[in-house]
C-alpha positions as CSV (number, residue, x, y, z in Angstrom):
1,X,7.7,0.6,-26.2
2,X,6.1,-0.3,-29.7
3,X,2.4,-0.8,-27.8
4,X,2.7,2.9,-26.5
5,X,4.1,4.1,-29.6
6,X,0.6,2.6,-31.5
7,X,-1.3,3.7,-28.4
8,X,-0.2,7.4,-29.3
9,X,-1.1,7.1,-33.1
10,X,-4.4,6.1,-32.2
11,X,-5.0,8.8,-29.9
12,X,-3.8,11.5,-32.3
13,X,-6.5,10.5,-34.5
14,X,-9.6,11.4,-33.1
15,X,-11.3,14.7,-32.7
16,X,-11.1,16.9,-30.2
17,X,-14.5,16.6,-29.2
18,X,-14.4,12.4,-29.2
19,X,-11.0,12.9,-27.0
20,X,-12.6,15.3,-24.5
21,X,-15.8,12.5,-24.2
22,X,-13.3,10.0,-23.2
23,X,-11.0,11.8,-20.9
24,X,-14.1,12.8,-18.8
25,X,-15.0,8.5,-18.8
26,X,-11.5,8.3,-17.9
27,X,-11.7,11.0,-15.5
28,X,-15.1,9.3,-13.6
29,X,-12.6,5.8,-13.7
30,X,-9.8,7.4,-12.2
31,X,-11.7,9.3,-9.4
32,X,-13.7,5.8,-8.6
33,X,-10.3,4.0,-8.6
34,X,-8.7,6.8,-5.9
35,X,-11.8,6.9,-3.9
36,X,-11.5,3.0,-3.7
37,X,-7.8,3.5,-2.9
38,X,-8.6,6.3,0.3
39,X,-11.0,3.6,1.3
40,X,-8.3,1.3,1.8
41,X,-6.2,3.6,3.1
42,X,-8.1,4.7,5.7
43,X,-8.9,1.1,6.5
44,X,-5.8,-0.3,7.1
45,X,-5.7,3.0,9.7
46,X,-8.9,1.7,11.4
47,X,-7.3,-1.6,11.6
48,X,-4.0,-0.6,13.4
49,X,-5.9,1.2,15.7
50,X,-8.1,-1.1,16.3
51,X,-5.3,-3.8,16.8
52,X,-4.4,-1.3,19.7
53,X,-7.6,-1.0,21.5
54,X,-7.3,-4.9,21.5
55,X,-3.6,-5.5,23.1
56,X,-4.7,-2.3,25.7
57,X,-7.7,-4.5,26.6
58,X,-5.4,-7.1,26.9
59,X,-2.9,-5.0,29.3
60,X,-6.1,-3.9,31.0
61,X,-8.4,-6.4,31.6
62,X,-8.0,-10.5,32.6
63,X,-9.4,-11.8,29.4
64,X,-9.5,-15.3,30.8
65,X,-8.3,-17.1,27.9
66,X,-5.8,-20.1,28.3
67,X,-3.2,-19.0,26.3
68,X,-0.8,-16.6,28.5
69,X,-1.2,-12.9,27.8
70,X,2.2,-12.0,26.5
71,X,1.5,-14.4,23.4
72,X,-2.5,-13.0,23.1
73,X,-0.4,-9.5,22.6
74,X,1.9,-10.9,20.6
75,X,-0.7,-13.0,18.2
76,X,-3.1,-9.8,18.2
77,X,0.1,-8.0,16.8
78,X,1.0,-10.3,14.3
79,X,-1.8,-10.3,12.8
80,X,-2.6,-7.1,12.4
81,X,0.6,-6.7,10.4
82,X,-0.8,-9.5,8.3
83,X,-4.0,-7.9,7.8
84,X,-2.2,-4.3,7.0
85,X,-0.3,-6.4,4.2
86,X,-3.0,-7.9,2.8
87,X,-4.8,-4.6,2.6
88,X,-1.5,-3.4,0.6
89,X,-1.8,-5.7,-1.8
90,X,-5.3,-5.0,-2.5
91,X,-4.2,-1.1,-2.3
92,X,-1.6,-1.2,-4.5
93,X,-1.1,-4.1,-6.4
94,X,-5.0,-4.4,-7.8
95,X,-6.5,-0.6,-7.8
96,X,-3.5,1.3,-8.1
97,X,-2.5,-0.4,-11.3
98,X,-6.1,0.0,-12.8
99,X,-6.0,4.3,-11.6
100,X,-2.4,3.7,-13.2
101,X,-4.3,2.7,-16.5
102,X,-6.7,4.8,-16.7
103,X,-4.5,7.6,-15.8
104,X,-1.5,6.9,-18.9
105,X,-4.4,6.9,-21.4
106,X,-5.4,10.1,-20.5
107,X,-2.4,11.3,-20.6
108,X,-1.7,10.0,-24.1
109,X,-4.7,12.0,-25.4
110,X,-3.7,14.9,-23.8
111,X,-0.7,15.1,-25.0
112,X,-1.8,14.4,-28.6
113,X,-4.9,17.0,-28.1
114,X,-2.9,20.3,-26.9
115,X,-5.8,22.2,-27.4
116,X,-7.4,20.0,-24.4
117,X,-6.6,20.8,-20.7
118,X,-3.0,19.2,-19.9
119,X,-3.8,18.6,-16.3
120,X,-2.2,14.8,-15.9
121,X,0.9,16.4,-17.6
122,X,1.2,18.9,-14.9
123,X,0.5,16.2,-12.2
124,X,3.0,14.1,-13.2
125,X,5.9,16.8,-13.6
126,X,4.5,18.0,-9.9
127,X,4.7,14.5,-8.7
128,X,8.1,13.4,-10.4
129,X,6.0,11.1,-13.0
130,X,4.0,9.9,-9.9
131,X,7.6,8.6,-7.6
132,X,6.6,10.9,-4.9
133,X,3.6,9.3,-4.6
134,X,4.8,5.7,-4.6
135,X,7.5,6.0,-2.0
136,X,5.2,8.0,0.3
137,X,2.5,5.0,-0.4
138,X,5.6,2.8,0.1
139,X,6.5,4.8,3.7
140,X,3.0,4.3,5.1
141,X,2.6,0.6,4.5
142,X,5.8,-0.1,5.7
143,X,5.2,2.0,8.7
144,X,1.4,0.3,9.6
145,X,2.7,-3.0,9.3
146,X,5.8,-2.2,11.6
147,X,4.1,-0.5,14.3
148,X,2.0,-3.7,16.0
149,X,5.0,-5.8,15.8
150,X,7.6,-3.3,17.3
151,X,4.5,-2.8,20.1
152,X,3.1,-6.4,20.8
153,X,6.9,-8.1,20.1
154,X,8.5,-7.0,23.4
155,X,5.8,-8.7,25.6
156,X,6.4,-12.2,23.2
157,X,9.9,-11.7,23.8
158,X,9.6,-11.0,27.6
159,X,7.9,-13.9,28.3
160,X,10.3,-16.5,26.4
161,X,12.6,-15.0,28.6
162,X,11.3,-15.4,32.0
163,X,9.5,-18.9,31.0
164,X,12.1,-20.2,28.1
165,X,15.0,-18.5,28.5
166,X,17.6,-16.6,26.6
167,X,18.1,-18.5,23.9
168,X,14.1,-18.9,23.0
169,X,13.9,-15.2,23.2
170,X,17.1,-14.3,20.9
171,X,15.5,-17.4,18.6
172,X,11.8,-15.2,18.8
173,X,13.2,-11.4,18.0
174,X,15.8,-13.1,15.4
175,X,12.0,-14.6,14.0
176,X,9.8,-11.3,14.2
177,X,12.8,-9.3,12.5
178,X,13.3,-11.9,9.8
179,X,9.5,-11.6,9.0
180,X,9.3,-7.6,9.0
181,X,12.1,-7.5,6.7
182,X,10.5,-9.5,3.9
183,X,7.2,-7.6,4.7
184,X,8.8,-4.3,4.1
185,X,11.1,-5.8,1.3
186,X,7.8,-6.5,-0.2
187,X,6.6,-4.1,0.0
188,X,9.0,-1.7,-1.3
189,X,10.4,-3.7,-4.3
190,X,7.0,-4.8,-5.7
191,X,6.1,-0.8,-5.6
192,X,9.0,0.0,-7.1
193,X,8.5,-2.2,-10.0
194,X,5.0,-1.5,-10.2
195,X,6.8,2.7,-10.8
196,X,9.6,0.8,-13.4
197,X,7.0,-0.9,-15.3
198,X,4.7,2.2,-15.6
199,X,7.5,4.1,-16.6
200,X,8.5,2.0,-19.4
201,X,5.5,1.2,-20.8
């Protein structure tokens, strides 16, 4: 609380022509930030579909590997969960937290400049001080990461059934659930923290 406080009173105390100068750097940092963010995004899209092309191949064509081809599905699933989580915690974790930076300063001197444009203001009231964002961010992560296991599992679990029996296969879904829920627990918590944090600085 005291650091915001001081960042305030620093804020307040330079022109309005120094202020605008460092709201449009902050600006450029915040648009280079999102862009980097949408890159991710749209990555972690090309790699779920991707990570479908590769179990229909699988269906499709006699790969002639030695493993058996329900656990080629099952291992082409799992990781590309992995990879969609790792691409969450570059997402959010590393360049969401520096857009978040860039983006409370300039709030700070806009709300100590009212003669400036009070557009982050108005964002943030339109975006519930940016919670809308984060669960919807929060949604599609947990979403990505869900959708190769609950596609690729039932093959994994199939097999252990007709090769391992019962037991195997209530030992492997009892496995693949366990992991999805700390993926998405993950997931969600660390976001919301990341929110609570913001928020209370």
């Amino acid at each position: 609380m005291g650091r915001s406080s001081e960042s305030a009173k620093s804020v307040a105390e330079l022109d309005s022509a120094l202020a605008w100068e460092i709201l449009k750097e902050l600006g450029e940092s915040e648009r280079h930030f999102n862009s980097l963010e949408a890159q991710y995004r749209t990555l972690a899209s090309i790699w779920l579909l991707a990570g479908f092309a590769g179990i229909g191949f699988l269906l499709k064509q006699d790969p002639g590997i030695a493993v058996p081809r329900e656990l080629a599905i099952g291992g082409v699933g799992l990781a590309v969960s992995i990879g969609i989580f790792l691409l969450w915690i570059v997402d959010l974790l590393v360049y969401h937290r520096l857009l978040d930076a860039c983006f409370s300063e300039a709030k700070n001197i806009e709300r100590a400049h009212p003669e400036l444009p009070q557009v982050r203001s108005s964002m943030g009231r339109s975006q519930r001080g940016g919670r809308v964002v984060t669960t919807r961010l929060r949604w599609f992560y947990i979403a990505l990461t869900a959708a190769p296991l609950v596609f690729s599992m039932p093959f994994v679990v199939s097999w252990c059934l007709r090769e391992r029996g019962a037991t195997t296969a209530v030992n492997v879904s009892i496995a693949v659930v366990l992991f999805f829920a700390i993926l998405a627990r993950a997931i969600w918590t660390k976001s919301l923290r990341n929110s609570l944090e913001k928020r209370a600085s």
